[in-house]
VOROTOR-360307 format. One line per 3 residues: number of its first residue (from 1); for each residue z, y, x of N, C-alpha, C. Coordinates in nm, 3 decimals, padded with zeros to 5 digits. Each point is the difference from the previous one (the first is absolute). Layout:
N
NUM) Z,Y,X,Z,Y,X,Z,Y,X | ...
This chain:
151
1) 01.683,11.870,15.592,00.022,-00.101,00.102,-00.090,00.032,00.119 | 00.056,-00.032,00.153,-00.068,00.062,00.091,-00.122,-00.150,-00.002 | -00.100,00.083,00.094,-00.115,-00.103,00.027,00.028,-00.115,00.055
4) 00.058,-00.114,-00.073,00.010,-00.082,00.089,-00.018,-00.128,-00.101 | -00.073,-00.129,00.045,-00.007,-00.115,-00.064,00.102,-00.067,-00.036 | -00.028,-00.066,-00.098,00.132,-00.091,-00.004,00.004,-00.079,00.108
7) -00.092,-00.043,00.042,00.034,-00.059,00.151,00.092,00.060,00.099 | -00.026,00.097,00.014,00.053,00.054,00.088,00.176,00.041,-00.060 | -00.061,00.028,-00.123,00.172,00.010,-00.027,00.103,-00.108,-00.011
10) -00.074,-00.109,-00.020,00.081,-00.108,00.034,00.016,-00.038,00.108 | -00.061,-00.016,00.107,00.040,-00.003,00.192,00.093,00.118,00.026 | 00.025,00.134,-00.085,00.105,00.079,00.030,00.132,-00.077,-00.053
13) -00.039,-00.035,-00.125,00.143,-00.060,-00.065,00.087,-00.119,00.107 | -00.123,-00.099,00.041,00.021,-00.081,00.079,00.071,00.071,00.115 | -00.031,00.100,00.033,00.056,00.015,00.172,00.119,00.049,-00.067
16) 00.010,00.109,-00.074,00.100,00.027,-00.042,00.125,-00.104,-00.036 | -00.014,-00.140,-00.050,00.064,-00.072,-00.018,00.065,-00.075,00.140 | -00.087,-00.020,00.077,00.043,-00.016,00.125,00.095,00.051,00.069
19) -00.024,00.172,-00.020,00.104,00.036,00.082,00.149,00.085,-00.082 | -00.004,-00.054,-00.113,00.116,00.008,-00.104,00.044,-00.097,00.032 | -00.034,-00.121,00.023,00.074,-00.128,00.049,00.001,00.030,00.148
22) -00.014,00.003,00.082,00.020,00.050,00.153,00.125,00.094,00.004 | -00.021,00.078,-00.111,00.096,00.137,-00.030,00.157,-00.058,-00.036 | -00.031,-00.057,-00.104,00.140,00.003,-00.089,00.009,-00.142,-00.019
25) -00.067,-00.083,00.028,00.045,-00.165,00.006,-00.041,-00.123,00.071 | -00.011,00.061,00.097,-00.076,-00.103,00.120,00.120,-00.107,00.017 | 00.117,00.005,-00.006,00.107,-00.022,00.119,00.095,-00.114,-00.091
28) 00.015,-00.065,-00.014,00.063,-00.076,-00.099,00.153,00.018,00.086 | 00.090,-00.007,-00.079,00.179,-00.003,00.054,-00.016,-00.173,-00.048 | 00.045,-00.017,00.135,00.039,-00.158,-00.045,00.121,-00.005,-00.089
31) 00.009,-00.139,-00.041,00.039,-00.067,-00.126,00.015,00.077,-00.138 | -00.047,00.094,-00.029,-00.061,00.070,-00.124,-00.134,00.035,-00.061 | -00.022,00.040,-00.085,-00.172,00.019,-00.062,-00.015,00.144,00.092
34) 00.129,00.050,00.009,-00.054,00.138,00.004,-00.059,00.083,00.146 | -00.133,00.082,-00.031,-00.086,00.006,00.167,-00.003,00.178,00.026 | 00.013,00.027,00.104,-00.008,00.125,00.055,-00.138,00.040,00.084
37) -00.032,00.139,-00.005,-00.099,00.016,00.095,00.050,00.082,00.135 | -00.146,00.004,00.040,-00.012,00.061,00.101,00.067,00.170,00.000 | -00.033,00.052,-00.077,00.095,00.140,-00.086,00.145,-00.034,00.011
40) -00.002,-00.082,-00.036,00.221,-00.034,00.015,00.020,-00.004,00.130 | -00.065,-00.106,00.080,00.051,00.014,00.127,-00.003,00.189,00.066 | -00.087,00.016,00.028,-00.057,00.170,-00.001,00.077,00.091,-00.001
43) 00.021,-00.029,-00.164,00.131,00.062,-00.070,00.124,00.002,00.080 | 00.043,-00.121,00.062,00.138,00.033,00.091,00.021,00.098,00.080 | -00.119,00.045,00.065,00.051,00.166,00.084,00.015,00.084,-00.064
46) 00.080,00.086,00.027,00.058,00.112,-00.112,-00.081,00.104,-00.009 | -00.047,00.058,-00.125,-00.104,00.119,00.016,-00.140,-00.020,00.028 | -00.031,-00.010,00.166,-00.132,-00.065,00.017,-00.021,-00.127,-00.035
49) 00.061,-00.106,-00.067,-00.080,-00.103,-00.029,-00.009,00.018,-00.147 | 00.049,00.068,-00.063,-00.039,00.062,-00.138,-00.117,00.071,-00.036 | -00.039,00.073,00.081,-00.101,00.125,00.040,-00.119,-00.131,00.052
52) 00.030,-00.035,00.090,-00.097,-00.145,00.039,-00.043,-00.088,-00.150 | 00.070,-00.043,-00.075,-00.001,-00.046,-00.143,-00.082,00.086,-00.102 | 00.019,00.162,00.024,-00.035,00.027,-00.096,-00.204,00.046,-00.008
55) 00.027,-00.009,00.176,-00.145,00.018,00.010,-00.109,-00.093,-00.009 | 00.128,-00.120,00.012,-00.087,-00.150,-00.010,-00.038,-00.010,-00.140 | 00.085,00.034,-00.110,-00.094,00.032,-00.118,-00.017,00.079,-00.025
58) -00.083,00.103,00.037,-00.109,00.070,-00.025,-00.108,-00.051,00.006 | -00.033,-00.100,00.059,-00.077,-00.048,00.022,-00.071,-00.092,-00.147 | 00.054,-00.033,-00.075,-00.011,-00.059,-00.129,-00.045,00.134,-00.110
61) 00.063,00.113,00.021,-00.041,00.135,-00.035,-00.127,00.052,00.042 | -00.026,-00.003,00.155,-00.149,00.023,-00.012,-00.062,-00.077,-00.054 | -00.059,-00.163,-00.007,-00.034,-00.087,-00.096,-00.043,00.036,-00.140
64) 00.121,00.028,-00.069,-00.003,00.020,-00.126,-00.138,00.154,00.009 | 00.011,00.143,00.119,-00.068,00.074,-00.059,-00.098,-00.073,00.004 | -00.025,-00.095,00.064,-00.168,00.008,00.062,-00.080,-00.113,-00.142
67) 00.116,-00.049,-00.060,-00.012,-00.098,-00.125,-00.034,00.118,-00.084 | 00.022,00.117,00.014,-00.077,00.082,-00.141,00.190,00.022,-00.115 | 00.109,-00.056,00.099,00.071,-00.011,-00.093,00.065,00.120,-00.067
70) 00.052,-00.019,-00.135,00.025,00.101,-00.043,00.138,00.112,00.019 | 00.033,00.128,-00.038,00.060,00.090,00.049,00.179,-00.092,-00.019 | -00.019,-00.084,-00.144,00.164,00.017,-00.029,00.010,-00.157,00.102
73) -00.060,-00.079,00.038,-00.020,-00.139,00.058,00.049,00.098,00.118 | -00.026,00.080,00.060,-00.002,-00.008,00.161,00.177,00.064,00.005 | 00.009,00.104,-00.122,00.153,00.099,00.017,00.108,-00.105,-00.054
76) -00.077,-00.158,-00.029,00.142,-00.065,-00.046,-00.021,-00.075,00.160 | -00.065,-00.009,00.076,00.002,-00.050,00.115,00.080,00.069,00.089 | -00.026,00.111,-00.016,00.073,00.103,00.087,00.136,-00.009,-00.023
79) 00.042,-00.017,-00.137,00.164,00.000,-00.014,00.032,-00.114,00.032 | -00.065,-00.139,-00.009,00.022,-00.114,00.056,00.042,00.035,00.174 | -00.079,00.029,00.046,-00.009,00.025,00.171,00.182,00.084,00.000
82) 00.004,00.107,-00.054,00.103,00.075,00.002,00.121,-00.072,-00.020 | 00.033,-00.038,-00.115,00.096,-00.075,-00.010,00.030,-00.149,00.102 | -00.103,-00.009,00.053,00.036,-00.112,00.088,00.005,00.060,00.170
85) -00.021,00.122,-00.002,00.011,00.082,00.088,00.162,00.062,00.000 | 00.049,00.042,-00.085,00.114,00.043,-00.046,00.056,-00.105,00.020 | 00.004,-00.084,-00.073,00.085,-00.132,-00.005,00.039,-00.021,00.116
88) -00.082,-00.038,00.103,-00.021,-00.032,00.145,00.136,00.049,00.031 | -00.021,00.131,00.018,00.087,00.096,00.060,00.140,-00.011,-00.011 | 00.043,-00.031,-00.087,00.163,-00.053,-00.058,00.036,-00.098,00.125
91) 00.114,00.032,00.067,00.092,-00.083,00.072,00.006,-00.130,-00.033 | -00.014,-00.133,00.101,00.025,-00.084,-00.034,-00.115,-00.108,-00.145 | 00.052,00.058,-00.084,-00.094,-00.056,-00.147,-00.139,00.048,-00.025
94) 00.005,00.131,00.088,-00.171,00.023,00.003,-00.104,-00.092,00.081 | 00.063,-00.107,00.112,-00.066,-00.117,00.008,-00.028,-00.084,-00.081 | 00.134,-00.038,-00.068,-00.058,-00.106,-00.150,-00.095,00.038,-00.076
97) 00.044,00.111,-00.041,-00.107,00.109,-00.102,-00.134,-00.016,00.066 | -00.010,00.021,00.090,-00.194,-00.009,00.090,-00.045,-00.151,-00.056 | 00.155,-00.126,00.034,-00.098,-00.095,-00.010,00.012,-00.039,-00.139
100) 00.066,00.063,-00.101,-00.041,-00.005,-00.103,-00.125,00.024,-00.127 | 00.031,00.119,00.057,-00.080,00.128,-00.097,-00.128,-00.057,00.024 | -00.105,-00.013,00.127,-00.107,-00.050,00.006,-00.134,00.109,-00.112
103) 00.028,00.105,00.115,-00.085,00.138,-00.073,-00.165,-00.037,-00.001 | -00.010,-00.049,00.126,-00.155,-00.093,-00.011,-00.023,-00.067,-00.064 | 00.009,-00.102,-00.074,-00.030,-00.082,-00.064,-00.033,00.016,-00.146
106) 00.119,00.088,-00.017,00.047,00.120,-00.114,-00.104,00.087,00.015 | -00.102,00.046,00.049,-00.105,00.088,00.037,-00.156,-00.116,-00.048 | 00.039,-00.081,00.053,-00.128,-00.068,00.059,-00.009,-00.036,-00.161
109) 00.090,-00.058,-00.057,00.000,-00.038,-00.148,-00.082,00.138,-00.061 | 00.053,00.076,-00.014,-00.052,00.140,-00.090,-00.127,00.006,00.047 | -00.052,00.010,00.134,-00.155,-00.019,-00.022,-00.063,-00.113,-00.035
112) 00.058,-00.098,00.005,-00.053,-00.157,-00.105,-00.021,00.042,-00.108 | 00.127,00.043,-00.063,-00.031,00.046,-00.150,-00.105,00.135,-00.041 | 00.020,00.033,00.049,-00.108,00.099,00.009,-00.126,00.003,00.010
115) -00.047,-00.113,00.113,-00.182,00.008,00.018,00.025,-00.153,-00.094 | 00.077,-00.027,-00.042,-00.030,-00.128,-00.181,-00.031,00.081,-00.087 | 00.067,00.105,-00.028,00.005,00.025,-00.089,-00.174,00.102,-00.030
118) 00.003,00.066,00.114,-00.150,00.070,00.062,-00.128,-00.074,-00.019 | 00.040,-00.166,00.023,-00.128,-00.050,00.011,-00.022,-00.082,-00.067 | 00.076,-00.002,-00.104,00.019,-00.075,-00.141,-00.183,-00.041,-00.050
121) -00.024,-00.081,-00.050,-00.135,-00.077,-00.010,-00.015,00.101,-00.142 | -00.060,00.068,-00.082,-00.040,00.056,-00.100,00.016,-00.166,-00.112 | 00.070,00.005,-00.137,-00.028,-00.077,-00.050,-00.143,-00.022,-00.073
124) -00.042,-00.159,-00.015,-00.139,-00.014,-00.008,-00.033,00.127,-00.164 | -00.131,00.007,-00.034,-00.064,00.071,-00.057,00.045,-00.099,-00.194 | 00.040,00.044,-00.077,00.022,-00.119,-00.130,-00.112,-00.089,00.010
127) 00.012,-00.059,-00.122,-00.132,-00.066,00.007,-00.104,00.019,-00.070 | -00.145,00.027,00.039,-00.085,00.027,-00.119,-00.009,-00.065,-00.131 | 00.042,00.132,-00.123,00.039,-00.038,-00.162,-00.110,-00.098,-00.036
130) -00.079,-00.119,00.034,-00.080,-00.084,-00.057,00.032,-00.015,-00.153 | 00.104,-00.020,-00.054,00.028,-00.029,-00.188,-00.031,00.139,-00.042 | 00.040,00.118,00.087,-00.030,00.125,-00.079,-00.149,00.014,-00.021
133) -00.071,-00.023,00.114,-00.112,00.030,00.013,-00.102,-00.116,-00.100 | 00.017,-00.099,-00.062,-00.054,-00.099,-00.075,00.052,00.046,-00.142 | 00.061,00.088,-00.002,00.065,00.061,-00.151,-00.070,00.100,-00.049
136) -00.020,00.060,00.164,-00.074,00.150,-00.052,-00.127,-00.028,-00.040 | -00.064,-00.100,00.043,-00.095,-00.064,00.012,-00.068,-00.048,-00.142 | 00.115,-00.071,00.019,-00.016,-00.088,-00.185,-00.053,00.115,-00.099
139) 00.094,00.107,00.028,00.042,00.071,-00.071,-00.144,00.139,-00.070 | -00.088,-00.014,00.142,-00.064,00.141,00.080,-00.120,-00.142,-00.138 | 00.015,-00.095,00.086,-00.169,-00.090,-00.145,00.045,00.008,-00.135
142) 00.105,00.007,-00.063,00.065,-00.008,-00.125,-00.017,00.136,-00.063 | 00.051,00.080,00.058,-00.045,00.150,-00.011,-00.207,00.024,-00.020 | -00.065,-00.043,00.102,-00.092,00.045,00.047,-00.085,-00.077,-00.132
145) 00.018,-00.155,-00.016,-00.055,-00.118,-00.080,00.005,00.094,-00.163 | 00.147,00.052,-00.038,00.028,00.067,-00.104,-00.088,00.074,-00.055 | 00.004,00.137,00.128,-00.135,00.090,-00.030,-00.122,-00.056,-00.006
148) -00.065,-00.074,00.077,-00.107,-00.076,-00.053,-00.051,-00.019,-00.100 | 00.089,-00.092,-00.079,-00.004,-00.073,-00.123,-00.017,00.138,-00.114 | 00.100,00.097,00.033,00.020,00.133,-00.082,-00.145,00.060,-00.006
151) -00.052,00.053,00.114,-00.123,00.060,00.036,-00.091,-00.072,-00.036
């Protein structure tokens, strides 16, 4: 994991969350649940607003290196970016597809899971054997009392 606090990795997560929602769901479509970003709109120019999209997440990609993240976390990011890059591109439905797919968010998640899983609390230590240790105990004068008596 690169040098960085959990502090700090959590104000990345945070910004990062910000602009996954800026990205891919700022925009609510009236009278439905369902919200688009800033990437969909984008997305409507042909070619360059894809290319515009795809550089906008990269930006969640540098993030992740600077999180220390790991090799297969960043190449499932990359196919995320791609396929919503590709997608894009399709006539017509490669707009839906942008405001579907939601490759950021889909990104931003994998480094969530990732610096959780990274910064997982060590479980506590058992607990010190106190009954073992009053056995051995018993056990160490019973023994010891034995020879005594023998000697």
């Amino acid at each position: 994991m690169a040098n960085r606090s959990k502090a700090q990795q959590q104000a990345a997560l945070e910004r990062l969350e910000k602009f996954s929602r800026f990205t891919d769901s700022s925009i609510g479509i009236p009278f439905t649940k369902f919200q688009i970003g800033a990437e969909a709109i984008i997305g409507l120019v042909p070619i360059v607003g894809d290319a515009a999209g795809l550089v906008l997440g990269s930006y969640v990609l540098v993030e992740a290196q600077r999180a220390g993240a790991s090799k297969g976390v960043k190449l499932r990011m990359l196919r995320n970016m791609g396929i919503d890059f590709l997608g894009g591109l399709l006539p017509v439905v490669g707009d839906a597809f942008d405001a579907i797919y939601k490759a950021n968010t889909r990104n931003t998640q994998l480094l969530r899971n990732y610096l959780e899983k990274q910064l997982e609390v060590e479980p506590p230590p058992p607990p010190f054997p106190w009954w073992t240790l009053v056995w051995l105990t018993v056990l160490f004068a019973v023994i010891t009392g034995g020879l005594t008596l023998i000697l």
